[in-house]
C-alpha positions as CSV (number, residue, x, y, z in Angstrom):
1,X,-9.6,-20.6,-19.3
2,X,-11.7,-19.7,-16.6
3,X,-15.0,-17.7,-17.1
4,X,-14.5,-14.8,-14.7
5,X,-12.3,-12.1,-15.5
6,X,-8.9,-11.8,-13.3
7,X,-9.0,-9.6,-10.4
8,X,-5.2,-8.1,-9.7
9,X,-4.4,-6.6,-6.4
10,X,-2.0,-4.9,-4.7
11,X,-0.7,-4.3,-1.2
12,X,1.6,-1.0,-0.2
13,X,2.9,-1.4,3.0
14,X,4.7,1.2,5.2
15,X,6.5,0.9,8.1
16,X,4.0,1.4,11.3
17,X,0.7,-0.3,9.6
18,X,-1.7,-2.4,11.3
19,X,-1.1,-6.2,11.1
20,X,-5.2,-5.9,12.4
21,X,-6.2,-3.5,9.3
22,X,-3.7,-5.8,6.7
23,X,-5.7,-9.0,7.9
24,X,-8.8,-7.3,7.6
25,X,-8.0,-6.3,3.9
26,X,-6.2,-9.1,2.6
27,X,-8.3,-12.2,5.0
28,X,-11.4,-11.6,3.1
29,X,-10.0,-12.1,-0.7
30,X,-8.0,-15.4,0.9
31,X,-11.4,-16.8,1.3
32,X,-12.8,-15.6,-2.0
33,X,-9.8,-17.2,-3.7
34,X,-10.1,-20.3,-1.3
35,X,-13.6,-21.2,-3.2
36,X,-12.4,-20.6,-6.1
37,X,-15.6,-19.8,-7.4
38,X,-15.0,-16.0,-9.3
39,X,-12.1,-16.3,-11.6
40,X,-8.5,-15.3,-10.4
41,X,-7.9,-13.4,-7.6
42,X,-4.6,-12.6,-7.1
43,X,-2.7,-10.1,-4.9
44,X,1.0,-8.9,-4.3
45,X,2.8,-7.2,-1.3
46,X,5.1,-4.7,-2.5
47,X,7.4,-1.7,-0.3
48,X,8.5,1.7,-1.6
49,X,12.1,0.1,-2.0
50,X,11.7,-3.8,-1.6
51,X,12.7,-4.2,1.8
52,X,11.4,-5.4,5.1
53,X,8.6,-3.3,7.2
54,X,7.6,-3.9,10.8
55,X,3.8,-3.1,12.0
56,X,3.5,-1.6,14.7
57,X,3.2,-4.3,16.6
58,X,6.8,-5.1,15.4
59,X,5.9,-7.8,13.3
60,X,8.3,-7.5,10.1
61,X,7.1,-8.2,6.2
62,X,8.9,-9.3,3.4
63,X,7.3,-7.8,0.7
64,X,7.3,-9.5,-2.6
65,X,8.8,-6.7,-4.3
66,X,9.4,-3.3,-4.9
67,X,6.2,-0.8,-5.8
68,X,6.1,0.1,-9.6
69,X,4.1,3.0,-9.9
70,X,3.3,2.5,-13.7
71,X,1.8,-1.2,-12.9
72,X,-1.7,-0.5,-14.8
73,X,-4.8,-2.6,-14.1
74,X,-4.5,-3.0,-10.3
75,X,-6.4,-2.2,-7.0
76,X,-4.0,-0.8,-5.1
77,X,-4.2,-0.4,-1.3
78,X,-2.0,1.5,0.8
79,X,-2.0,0.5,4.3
80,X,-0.4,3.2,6.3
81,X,-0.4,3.3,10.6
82,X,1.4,5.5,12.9
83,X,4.1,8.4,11.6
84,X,2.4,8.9,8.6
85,X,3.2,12.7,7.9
86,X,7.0,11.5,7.1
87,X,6.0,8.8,5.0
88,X,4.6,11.6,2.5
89,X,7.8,12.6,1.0
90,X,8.7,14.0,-2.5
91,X,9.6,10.2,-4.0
92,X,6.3,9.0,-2.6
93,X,3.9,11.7,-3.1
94,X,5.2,11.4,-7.5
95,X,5.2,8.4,-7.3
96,X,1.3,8.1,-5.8
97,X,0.5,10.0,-8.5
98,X,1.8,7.8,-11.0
99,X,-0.2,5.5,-9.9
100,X,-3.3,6.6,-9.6
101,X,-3.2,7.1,-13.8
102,X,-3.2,3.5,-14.2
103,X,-4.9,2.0,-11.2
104,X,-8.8,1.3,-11.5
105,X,-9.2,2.1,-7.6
106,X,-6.3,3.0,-4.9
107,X,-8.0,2.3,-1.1
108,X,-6.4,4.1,1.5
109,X,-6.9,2.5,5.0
110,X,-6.0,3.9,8.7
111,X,-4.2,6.5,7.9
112,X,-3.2,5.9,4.4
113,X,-5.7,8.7,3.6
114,X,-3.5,11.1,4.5
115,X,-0.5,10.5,1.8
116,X,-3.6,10.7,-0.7
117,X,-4.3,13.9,0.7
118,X,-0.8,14.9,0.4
119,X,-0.3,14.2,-2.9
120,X,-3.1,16.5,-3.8
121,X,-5.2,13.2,-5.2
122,X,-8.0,14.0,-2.8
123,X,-8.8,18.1,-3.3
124,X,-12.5,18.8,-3.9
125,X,-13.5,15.4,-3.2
126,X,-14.9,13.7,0.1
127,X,-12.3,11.2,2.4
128,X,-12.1,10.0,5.8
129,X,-9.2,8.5,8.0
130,X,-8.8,7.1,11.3
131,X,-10.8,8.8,13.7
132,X,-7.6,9.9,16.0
133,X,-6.5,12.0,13.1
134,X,-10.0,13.9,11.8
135,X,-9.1,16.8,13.4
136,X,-5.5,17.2,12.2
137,X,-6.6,16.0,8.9
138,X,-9.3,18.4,8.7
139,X,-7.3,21.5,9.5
140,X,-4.0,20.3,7.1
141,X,-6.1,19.7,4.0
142,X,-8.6,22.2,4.1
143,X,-9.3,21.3,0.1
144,X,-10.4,17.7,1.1
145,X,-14.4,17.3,2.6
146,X,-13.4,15.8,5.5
147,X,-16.2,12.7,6.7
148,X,-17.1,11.1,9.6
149,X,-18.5,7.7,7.5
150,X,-17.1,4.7,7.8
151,X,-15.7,4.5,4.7
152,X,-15.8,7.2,1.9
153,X,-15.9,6.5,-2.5
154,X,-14.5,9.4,-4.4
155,X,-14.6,8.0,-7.7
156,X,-11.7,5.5,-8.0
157,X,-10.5,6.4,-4.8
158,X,-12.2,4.7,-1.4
159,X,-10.6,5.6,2.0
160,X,-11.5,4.4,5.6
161,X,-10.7,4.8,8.8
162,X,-9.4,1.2,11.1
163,X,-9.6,-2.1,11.4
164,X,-13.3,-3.0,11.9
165,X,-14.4,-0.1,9.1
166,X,-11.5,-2.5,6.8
167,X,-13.4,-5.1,7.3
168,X,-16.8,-3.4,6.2
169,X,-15.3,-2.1,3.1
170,X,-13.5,-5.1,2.0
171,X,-17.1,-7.3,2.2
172,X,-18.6,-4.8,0.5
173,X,-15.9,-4.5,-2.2
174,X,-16.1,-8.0,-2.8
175,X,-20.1,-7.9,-3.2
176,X,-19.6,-5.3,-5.9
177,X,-16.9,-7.1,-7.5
178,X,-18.1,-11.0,-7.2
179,X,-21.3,-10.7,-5.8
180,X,-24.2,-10.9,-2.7
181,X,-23.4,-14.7,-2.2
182,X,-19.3,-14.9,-2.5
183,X,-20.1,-11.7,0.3
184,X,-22.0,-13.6,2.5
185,X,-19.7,-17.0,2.2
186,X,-16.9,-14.4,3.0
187,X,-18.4,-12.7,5.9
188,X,-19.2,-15.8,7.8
189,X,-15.4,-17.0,7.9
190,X,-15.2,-13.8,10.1
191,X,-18.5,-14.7,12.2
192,X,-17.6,-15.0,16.1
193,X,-20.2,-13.3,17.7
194,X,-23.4,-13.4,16.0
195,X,-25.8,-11.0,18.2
196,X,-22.4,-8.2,17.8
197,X,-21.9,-9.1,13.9
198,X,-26.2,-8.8,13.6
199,X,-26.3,-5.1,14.6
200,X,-23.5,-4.5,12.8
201,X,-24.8,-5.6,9.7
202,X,-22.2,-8.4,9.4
203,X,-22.4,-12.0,8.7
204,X,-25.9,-12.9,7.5
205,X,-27.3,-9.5,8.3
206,X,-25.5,-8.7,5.1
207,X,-28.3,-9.7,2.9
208,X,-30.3,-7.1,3.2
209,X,-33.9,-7.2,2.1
210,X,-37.6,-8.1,2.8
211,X,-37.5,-11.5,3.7
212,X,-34.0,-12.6,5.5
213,X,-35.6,-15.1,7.7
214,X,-37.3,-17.3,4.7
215,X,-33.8,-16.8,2.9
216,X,-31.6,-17.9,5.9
217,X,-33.8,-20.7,6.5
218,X,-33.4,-21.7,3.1
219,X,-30.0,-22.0,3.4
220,X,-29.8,-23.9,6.3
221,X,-31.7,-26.3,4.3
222,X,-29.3,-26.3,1.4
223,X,-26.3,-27.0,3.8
224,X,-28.0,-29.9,5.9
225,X,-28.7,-31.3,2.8
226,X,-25.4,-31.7,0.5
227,X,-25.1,-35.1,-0.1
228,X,-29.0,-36.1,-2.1
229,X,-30.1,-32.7,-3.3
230,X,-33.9,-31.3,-2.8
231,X,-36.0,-30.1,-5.4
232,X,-36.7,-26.1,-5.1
233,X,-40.5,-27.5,-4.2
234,X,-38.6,-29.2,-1.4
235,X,-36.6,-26.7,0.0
236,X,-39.3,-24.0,0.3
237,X,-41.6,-26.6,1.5
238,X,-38.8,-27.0,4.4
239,X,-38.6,-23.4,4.8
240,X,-42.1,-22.8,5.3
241,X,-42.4,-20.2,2.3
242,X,-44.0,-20.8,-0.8
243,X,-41.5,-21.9,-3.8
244,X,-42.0,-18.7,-5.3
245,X,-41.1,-16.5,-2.3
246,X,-38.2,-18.8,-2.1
247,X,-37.2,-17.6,-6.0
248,X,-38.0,-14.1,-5.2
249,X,-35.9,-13.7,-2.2
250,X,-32.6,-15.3,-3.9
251,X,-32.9,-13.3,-6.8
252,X,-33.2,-9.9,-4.8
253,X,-31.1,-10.7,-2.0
254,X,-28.5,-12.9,-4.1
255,X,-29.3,-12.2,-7.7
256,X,-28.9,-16.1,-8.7
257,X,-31.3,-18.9,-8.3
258,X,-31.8,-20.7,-6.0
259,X,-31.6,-23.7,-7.6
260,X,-28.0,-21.4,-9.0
261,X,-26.9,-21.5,-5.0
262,X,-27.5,-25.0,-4.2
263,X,-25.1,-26.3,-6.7
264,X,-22.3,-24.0,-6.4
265,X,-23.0,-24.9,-2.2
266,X,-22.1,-27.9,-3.6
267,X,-19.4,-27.4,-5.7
268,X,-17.7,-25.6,-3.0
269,X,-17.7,-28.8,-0.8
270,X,-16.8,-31.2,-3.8
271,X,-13.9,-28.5,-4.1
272,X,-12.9,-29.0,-0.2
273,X,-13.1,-32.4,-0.2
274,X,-10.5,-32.7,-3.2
275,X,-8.2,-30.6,-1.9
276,X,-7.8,-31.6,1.6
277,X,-8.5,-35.4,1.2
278,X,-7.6,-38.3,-0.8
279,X,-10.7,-39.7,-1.2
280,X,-11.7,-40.8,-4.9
281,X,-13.3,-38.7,-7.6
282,X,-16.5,-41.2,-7.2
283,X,-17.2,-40.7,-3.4
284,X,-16.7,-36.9,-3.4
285,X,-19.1,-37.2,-6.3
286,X,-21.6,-39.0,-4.3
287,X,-20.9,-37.1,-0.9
288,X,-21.7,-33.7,-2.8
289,X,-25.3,-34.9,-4.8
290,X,-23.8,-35.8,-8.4
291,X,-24.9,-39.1,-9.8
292,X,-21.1,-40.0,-11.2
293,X,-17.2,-38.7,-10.9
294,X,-18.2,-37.7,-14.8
295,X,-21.1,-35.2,-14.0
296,X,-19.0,-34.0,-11.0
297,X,-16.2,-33.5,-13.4
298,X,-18.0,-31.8,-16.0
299,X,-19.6,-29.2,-13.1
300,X,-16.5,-28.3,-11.8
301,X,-15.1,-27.6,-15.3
302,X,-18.2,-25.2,-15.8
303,X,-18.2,-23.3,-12.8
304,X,-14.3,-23.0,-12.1
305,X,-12.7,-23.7,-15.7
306,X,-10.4,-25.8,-14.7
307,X,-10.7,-29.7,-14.8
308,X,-11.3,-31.6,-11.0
309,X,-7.4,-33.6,-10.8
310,X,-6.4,-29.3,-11.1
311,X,-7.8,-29.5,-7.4
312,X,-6.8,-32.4,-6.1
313,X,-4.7,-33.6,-3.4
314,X,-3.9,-36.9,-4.9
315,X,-0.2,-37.2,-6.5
316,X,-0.2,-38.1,-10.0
């Protein structure tokens, strides 16, 4: 059984949504399922009545099912794009309400805000949507605080405007939900222009703090140095901070040890190279700083709670 609790979520697609704003929502929990490193993460794609929907780009979805309302537990987005007043009728608005008893969150992105709005989920309380339709927003649900911010929490509901704010709320979700460092692995994936991603607070300019320079240092070290392990003496030494600058600034910036880091760096790559190779259990051992295929084994039991031949390529 694995040692982090399951995270369910859920995808409600309309015709007219983003294929840009889907990526940016679903792209990010691909890679913190990818490592494998926080328990289940599962999602589903689901439609109003099962069938196919096209984005506006006229790329069509098959969803993998039809939307059940009374499905408790989940986090439900509802990605919404263009025509989105007559998506908000009768069947829809009940049935968003439905939903919302059993959900622990709903996030509305792009325009999705709006059918929120509609079914009266959002009076008294503070949203945002797409910045072409503030103004029509404002003036049609004059109950709802309308907001300029990027992205807006009204207790289990979070709304946002387009792609790029997607992207900011989904790393920020996942650093809530799994934590600073699965956040940073994740925001890198989406890393292609480092002075842009810098100012705006993307990539490594996630890890906020005092110190980021001694930190990223530090983990440059760590990922040079995979295959024979350095002490924490070591690594600071490299990093030209003291070794206990180098345990402050992991624990505020990603509230594990450093030594903590280092192995599940490790873990990650032993958990690469036995998925996409065939090598044996002994050299991915070696390749990723354990002493035996034994000591590898039992690690990767411990951190993912499942046994290493779960994860590998090999046939049996």
């Amino acid at each position: 059984m694995s040692p982090h609790p399951p995270h369910d979520f859920e995808f409600l697609l309309f015709d007219g949504f983003s294929n840009m704003v889907l990526a940016n929502a679903m792209e990010p929990l691909r890679d913190v399922k990818l490592r494998g490193i926080s328990g289940s993460v599962d999602w589903r794609v689901s439609t109003m009545d099962g069938r196919a929907v096209r984005s506006s780009s006229g790329l069509q979805i098959s969803p993998d099912g039809v939307f059940d309302p009374d499905r408790p537990g989940r986090r439900l987005f509802l990605v919404a794009g263009y025509h989105v007043r007559s998506l908000a009728t009768p069947a829809l608005i009940t049935a968003l309400r439905r939903a919302a008893r059993g959900a622990q969150q709903i996030i509305a992105v792009d325009t999705a805000a709006w059918l929120l709005a509609a079914a009266g989920l959002l009076d008294g309380q503070s949203a945002t949507i797409h910045w072409q339709e503030l103004d029509d927003f404002e003036e049609t649900f004059s109950r709802v605080d309308v907001s300029i911010s990027r992205y807006v929490r009204a207790g289990s509901f979070i709304t946002c405007g387009g792609a790029s704010t997607t992207l900011d709320l989904m790393l920020d979700l996942i650093k809530e939900l799994f934590g600073a460092a699965v956040a940073f692995e994740a925001s890198t994936m989406f890393l292609y222009d480092a002075e842009r991603q810098a100012s705006l607070r993307r990539g490594a300019s996630r890890l906020e703090g005092n110190a980021p320079r001694a930190l990223l240092a530090a983990l440059d070290v760590m990922s040079a140095n995979i295959e024979s392990p350095l002490s924490t003496g070591e690594i600071a030494s490299r990093s030209l901070i003291s070794e206990r600058t180098l345990h402050r600034v992991f624990q505020q910036e990603l509230m594990m040890s450093p030594g903590k880091y280092y192995q599940m760096l490790r873990l990650q790559r032993a958990r690469h190279l036995a998925l996409e190779t065939r090598l044996p259990l002994e050299q991915i051992a070696l390749r990723c700083g354990f002493s035996s295929a034994p000591s590898l084994s039992r690690a990767i039991r411990k951190e993912f709670g499942v046994p290493i031949r779960h994860l590998s390529s090999r046939k049996a």
